[in-house]
N, C-alpha and C positions, 0 to 999 in steps of 0.2 A: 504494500500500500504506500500509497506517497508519502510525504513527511505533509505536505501543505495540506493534504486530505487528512491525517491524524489531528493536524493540530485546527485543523476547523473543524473537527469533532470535537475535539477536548473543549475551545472556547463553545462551541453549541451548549454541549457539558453543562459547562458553568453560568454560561448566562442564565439556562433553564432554571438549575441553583439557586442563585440570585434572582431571579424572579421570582421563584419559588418559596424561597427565604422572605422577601417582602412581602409577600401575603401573605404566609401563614402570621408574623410578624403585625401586621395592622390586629389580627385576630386574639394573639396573647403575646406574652413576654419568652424572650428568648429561651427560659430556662423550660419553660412548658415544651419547647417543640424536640421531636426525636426525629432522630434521622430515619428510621422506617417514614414518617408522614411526609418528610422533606421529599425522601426521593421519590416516594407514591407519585407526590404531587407533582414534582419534575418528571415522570413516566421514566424512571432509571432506575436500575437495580442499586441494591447498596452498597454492592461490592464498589459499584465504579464510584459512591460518592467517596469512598474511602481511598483509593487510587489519588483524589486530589486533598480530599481532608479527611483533619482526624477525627473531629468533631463536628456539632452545632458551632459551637464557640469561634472554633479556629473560620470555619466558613464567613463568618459575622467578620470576626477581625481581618480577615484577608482585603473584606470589603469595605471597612472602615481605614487601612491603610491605602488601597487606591486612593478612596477620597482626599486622606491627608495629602497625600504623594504630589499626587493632580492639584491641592492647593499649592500647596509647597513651590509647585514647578511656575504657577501663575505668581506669587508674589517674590520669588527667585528673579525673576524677570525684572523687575524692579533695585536697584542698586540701595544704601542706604544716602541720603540727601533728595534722594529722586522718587519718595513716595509722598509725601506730602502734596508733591504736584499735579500727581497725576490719582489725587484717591477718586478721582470718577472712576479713571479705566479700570483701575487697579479694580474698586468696587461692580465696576460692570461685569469684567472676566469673571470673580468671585460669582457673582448672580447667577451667570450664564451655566458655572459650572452645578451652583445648584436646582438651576432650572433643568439642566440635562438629568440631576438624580434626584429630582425632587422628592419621588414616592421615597427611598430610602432616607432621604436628608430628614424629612419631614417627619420618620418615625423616630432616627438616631436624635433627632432634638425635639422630638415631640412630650407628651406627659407623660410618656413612661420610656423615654429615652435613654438612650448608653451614656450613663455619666464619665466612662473612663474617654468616650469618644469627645464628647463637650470637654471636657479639661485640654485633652490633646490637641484639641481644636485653637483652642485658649492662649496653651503654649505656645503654639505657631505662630502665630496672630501678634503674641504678643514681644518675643524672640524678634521677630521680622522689624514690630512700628516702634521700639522701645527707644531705639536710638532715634530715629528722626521725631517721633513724639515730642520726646524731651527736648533736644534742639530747639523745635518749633517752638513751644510753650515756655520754654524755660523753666520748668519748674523749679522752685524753691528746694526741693526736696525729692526723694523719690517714692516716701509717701504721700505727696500733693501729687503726683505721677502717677502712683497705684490708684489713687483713689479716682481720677479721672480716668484712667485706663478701664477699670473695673466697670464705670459708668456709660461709657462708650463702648465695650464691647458687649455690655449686659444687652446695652438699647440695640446693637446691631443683630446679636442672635434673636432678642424679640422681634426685632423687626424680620429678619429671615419667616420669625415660626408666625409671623401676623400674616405675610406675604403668601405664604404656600397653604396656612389654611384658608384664606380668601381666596383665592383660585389662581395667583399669580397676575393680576389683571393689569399691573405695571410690567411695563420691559424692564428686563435686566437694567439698562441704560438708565430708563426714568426712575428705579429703587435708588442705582448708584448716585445719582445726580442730587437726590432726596436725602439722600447718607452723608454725601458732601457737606451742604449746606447745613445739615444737626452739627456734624462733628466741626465744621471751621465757624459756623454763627451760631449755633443754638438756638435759642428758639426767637433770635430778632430775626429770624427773615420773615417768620410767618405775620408780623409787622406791617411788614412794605408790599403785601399782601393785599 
């Protein structure tokens, strides 16, 4: 058999997985779901889920590290001095990427969400703006730093889990553009309004 035939099996495989994984997922919490029901549901034996994972768990985290990865890569792209300028696009890309997984995004930050993924999220996030934050703002301290940080990324993942439970009915673009003007004015734009 070919190689490019194997490995479009293997990803078939796993998309199904991860589809599969997302619904049962909307339905309970990860510790409820057994891999008999996963692979039922994907129409695969459970030999071959175990071929790629070992568990529930490891399937979850495989797919919670794409997402990190894939953010990662989008605010990588970004130097440090060179985010502050561009936090539309920067927030746009981010949107975009949750637009594309939103069914997943929307459960890992929803009410009964993966809190190890929201922290690692967090880390990223904030690893990435710490340095041009502070710059920008000058903080006095780097707990006048925390606590602004904390209050901007809080409002930003609220606003992600407001977005996708309302249907997504902003573009990527016009969330970003929206996120801009909270995080550089607060709430005097809505003023000049």
């Amino acid at each position: 058999m070919k190689e490019s035939t194997v490995d479009r099996r293997i990803r078939k495989t796993k998309h199904q997985l991860r589809q599969s994984l997302t619904a049962l997922l909307k339905e309970k919490p990860v510790q409820d779901i057994t891999v008999r029901e996963l692979a039922d549901l994907a129409d695969i034996n459970r030999g071959t889920f175990y071929l790629h994972y070992r568990d529930v768990y490891d399937l979850l985290n495989q797919i919670e590290e794409e997402l990190l990865g894939e953010l990662e890569s989008v605010l990588e792209k970004y130097q440090p001095g060179n985010i502050l300028p561009n936090i539309s696009k920067i927030f746009t890309e981010v949107y975009e990427l949750v637009q594309r997984n939103s069914e997943i995004v929307g459960i890992l930050m929803g009410d009964n969400g993966e809190w190890n993924f929201i922290n690692r999220l967090n880390q990223i996030l904030r690893e990435k703006c710490l340095r041009d934050w502070v710059e920008h703002f000058r903080a006095e301290s780097h707990e006048t730093f925390d606590t602004y940080y904390v209050f901007i990324i809080s409002g930003c993942m609220g606003l992600v889990q407001y977005w996708l439970a309302n249907g997504m009915k902003e573009t990527p673009q016009e969330l970003a553009e929206l996120t801009e003007q909270i995080i550089m004015n607060g709430m005097k734009w809505l003023k000049t309004e």
